[in-house]
N, C-alpha and C positions, 0 to 999 in steps of 0.2 A: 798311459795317462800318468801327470806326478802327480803323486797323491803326498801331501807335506800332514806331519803329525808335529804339533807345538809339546815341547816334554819340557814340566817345570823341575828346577834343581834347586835346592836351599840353598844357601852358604852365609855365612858371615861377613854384616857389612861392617867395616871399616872407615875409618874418617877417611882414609884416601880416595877409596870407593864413593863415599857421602859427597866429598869436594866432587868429583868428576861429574856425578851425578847433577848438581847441582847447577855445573860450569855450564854442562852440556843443556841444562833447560835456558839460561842466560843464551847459548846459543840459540837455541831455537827463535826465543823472544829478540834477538836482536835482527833474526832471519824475516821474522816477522813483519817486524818494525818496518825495513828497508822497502819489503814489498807492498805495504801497505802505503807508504809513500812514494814507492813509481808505480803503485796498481799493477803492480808484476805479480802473476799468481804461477807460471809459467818456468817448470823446474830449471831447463837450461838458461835461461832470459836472467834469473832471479840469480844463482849460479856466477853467472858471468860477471854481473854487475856489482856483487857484493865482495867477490874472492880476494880482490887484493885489499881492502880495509878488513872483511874476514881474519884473513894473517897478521893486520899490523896490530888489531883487536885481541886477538887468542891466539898472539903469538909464541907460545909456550906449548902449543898443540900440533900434532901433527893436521896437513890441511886436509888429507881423508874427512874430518868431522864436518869442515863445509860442505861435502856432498851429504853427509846424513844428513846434520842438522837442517837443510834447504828441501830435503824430498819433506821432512816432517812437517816442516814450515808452510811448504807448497798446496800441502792436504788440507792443515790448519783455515788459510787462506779460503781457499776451493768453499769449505764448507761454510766460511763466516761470509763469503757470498749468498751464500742459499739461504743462510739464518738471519745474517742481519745481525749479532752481535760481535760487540769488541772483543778478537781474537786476542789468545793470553795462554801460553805455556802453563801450566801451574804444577802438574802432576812432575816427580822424578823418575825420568824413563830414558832410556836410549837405547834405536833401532841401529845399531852398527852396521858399517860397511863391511862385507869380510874381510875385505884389506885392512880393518882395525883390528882383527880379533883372531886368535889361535885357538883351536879345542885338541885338546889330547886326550881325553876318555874320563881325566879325571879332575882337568882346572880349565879354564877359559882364561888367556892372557891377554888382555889388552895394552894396545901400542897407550901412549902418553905423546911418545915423539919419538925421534931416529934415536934405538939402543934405550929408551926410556920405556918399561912397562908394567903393568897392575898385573898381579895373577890371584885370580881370586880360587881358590879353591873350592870344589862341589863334594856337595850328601849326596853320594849315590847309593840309593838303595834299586831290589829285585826288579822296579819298575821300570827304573832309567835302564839299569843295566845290560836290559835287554836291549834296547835301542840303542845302544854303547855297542855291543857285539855284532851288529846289522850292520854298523858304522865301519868298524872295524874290518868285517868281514864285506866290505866295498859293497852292499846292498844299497846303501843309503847317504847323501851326503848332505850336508850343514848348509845349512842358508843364512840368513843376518838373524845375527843372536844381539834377543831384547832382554836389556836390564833393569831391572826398577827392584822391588821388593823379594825380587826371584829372578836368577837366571833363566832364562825361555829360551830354548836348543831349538831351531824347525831341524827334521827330521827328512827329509826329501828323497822318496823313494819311486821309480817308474812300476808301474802297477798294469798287467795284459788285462785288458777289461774285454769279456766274452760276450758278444750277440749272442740272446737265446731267444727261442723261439717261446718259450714260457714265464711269463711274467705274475707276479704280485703287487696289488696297487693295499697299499695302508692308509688309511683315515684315522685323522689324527684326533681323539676327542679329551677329554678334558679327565677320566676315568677311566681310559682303555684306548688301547689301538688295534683298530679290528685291521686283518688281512683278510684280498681275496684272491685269490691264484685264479690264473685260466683256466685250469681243469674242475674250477669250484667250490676247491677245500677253503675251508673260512680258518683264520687264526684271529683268538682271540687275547690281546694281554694286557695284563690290569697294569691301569696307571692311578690308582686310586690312593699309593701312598705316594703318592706326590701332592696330590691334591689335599690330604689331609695336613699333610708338612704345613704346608703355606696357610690351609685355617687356621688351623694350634697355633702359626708364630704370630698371624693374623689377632689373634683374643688375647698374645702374648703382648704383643704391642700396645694393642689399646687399654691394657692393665697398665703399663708401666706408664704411657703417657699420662695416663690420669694420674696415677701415685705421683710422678718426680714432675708434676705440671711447672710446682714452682721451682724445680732445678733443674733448670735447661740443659746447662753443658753437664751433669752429670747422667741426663735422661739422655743424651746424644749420645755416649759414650757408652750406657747401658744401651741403646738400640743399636749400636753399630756391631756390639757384641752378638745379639741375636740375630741381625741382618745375617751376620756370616755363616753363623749357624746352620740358618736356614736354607741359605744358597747353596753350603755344604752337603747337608744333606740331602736336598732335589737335586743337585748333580752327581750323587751319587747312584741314588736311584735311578736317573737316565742314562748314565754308564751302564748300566746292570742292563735295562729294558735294549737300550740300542745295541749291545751284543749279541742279547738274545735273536733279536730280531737281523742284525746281520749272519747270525748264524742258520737260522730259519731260510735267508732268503738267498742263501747261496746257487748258484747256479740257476737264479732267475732273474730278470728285471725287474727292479725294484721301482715304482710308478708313483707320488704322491703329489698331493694337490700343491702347489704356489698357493701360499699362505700369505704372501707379505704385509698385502696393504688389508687384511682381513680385517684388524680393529678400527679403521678411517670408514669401510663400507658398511659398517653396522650400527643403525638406534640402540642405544642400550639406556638402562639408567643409572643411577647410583651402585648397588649390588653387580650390575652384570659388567659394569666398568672394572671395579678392585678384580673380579675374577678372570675376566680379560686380561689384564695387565699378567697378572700374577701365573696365566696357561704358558707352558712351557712348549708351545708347540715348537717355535723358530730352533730351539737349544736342541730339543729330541732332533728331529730334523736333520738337522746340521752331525750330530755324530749320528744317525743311521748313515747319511750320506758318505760319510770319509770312512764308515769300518764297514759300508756295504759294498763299496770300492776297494778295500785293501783286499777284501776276500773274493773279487774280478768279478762283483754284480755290476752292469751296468746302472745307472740313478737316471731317473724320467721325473721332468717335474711337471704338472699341466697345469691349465687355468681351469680352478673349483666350478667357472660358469658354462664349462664345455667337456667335463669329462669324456666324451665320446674321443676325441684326442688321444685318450691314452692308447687305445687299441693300439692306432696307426702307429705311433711312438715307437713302442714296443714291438712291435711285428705280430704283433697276433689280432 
């Protein structure tokens, strides 16, 4: 199975880097634009029909960028189908083609055009490093590397994932995630400082919005501060818990419910809405699943209204 790890790298942006960045959103919104006037949402279709005004448009680029910027385009589209709003580029980001982009362990060079290229140099620290050496050591190879405020490396490695006859199903609750293994052992572990995280920035917020009520953009700028904060520290914490628990669940199948549409199927009110919002189930989730795979657990997901499913799943 591949199992892809996204590994983020600092580096210093530069005006050269800022203009690309920049160009590259113009591309997108002019991808945009075209498809929303032949209702082509259809990556080849859109492709085809844009490619040679593409070139005469951002003609200074190499034409690699009209296959990114058109897949990004095509998603944009898709979902402003579904939503019903006027689609619109706004963020600075670019999914590169690998034909755009070089990694040597320690810079990522980006083409410009034939013999023209950006080489941005990276902060590698103990973290990246090791995935630098996996690389190196042919374990692992490079996927399209995304730019915006961070270089983003996918990491792509094949992973033997092992049938076991023994499994562990986890319930996900809002203070703990309890395990049950087939032979009965219960695991029990606290997610209670997550939960406290998000009160504290919770009464953190509603302090500042009162104080800076009359200074909006300064109150924006002071929540955005705390926003990060806080997101910081609950994915820290679930770094921590989903290790743990990939390390626990080694050499078993790892079984947990299909959570997706959990907050659309439930009355709630006021209170049980912000707490809702704010359960971190999806994010735990999502890394038990990729570091319960790097260590060859099989991952079972079932519908919460049929647990009996898991058995079969799993083979036990």
């Amino acid at each position: 199975m591949l199992v892809v790890q996204s590994v983020k790298f600092k580096y210093e942006k530069t005006e050269a880097v800022q203009k690309l960045l920049e160009t590259f959103r113009d591309m997108i919104n002019f991808c945009i634009k075209k498809g929303l006037e032949s209702k082509v949402t259809s990556f080849m279709r859109l492709r085809a029909s844009i490619y040679d005004e593409f070139k005469q448009r951002f003609s200074g680029y190499n034409t690699q960028y009209c296959y990114s910027a058109t897949r990004i385009a095509c998603n944009i589209l898709k979902n402003h189908r579904r939503k019903g709003k006027e689609p619109v580029a706004r963020k600075l980001f670019m999914k590169l083609s690998p034909n755009l982009t070089k990694f040597d362990g320690n810079s990522v060079r980006i083409s410009i055009k034939p013999y023209e290229f950006i080489v941005i140099p990276l902060e590698v620290n103990d973290y990246q490093r090791k995935f630098i050496e996996m690389w190196k050591r042919k374990e692992a190879k490079i996927g399209e590397i995304i730019l915006n405020d961070y270089v983003i490396i996918p990491f792509e490695r094949e992973v033997d994932i092992t049938e076991s006859g023994k499994a562990v199903a986890f319930d996900v609750n809002e203070k703990s995630l309890v395990g049950l293994t087939t032979s009965g052992s219960v695991v029990n572990i606290d997610l209670s400082e997550a939960k406290r995280i998000h009160d504290v920035y919770f009464e953190k917020r509603r302090s500042i919005q009162t104080k800076l009520a009359k200074k909006p953009s300064l109150m924006k700028k002071v929540l955005a501060k705390y926003r990060n904060r806080e997101k910081n520290r609950v994915l820290d914490v679930l770094h921590k818990v989903s290790k743990k628990v990939a390390e626990l669940a080694k050499g078993f199948t790892v079984v947990m419910e299909n959570l997706k549409h959990i907050r659309k199927s439930i009355n709630f009110d006021k209170k049980l809405n912000r707490r809702l919002h704010v359960w971190n189930f999806r994010k735990l989730q999502f890394f038990i699943d990729y570091k319960a795979k790097l260590n060859g657990s099989k991952v079972v997901y079932v519908d919460p209204r049929n647990t009996s499913k898991a058995c079969s799943k799993c083979g036990s």
